[in-house]
C-alpha positions as CSV (number, residue, x, y, z in Angstrom):
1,X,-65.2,-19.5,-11.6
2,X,-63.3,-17.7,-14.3
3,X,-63.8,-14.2,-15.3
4,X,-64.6,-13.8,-18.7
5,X,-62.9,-10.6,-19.0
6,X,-59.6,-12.0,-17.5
7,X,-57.0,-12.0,-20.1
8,X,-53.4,-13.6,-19.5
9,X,-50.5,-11.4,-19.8
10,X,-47.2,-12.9,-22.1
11,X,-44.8,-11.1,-24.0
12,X,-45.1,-11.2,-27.8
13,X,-42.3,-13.0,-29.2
14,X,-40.7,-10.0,-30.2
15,X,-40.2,-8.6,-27.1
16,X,-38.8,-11.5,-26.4
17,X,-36.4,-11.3,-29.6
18,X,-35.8,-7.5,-29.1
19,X,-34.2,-8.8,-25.0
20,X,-32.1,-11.1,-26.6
21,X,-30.7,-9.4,-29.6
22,X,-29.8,-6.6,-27.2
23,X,-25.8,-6.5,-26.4
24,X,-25.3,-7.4,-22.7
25,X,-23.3,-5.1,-20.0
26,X,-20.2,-5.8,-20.0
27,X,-19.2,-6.6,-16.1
28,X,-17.2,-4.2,-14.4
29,X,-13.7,-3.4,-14.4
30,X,-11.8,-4.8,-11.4
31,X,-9.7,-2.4,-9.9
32,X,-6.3,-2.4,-10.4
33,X,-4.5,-4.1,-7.8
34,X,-1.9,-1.4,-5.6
35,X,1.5,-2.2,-6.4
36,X,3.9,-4.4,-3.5
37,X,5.9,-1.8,-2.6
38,X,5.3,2.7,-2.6
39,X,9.0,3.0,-1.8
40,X,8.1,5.7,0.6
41,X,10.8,3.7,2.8
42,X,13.4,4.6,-0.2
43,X,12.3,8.2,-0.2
44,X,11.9,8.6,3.0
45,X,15.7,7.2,3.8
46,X,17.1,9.2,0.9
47,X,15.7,12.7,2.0
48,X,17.2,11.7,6.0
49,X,20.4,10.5,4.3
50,X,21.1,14.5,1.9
51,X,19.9,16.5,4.7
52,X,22.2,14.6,7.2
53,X,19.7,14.6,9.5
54,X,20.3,13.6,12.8
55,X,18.4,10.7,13.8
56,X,17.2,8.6,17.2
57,X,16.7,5.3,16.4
58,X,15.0,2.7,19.3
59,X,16.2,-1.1,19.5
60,X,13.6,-3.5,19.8
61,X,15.7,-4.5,23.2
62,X,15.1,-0.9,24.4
63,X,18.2,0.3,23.3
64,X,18.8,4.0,21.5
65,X,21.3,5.1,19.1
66,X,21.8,8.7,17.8
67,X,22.9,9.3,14.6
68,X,22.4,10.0,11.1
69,X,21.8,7.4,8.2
70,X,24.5,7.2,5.8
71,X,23.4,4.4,3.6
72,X,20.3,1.5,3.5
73,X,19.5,-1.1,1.7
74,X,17.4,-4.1,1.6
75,X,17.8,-5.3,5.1
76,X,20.4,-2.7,7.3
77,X,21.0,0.9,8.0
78,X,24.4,2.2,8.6
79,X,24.5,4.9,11.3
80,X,27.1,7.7,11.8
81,X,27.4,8.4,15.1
82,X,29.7,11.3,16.9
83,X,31.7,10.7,19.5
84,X,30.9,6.6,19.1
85,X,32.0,4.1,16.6
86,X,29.4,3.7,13.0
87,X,27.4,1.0,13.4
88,X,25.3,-1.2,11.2
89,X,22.1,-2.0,12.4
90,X,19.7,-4.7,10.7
91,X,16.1,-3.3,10.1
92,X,14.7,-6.5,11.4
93,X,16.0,-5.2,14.6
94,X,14.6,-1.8,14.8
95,X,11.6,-1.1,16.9
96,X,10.9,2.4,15.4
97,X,13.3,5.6,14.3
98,X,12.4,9.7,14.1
99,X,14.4,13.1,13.8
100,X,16.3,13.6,16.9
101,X,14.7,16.9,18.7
């Protein structure tokens, strides 16, 4: 049994028209993505390196040497030490390195 008074909703065709002509959102920019490297290390290295500061640096083997950093690169360190010959030591090798106290 139908209602008489029932009427059936549909958009008018320009409604419809109007939608489509309208100009679509365009997505979202993806963020940028962070560069590989900060060079914090670099900086980091370079400010140790003019202030001559003195240095502790722990061996993943457990040992410690004392000194101060006179030049990096890539992969090594080169360590001044007093009273001991300079050493270079390979960054692979490193455990973990702070200003001596």
């Amino acid at each position: 049994m139908d209602s008489p008074n029932r009427k059936l909703i549909r958009p008018s065709f320009n409604e419809v028209k109007d939608k489509m002509e309208q100009p679509r959102k365009a997505p979202p920019l993806k963020r940028p993505t962070p560069p590989d490297q900060t060079n914090a290390e670099n900086f980091y290295y370079v400010k140790q390196m003019q202030a001559k500061t003195p240095m502790v640096i722990t061996l993943k083997d457990g040992e410690v040497l004392k000194g101060s950093i006179e030049w990096y690169d890539r992969s090594c360190l080169k360590v001044n030490r007093d009273g001991a010959p300079n050493v270079l030591v390979y960054k692979s090798n490193i455990k973990y390195l702070h200003k001596d106290e």
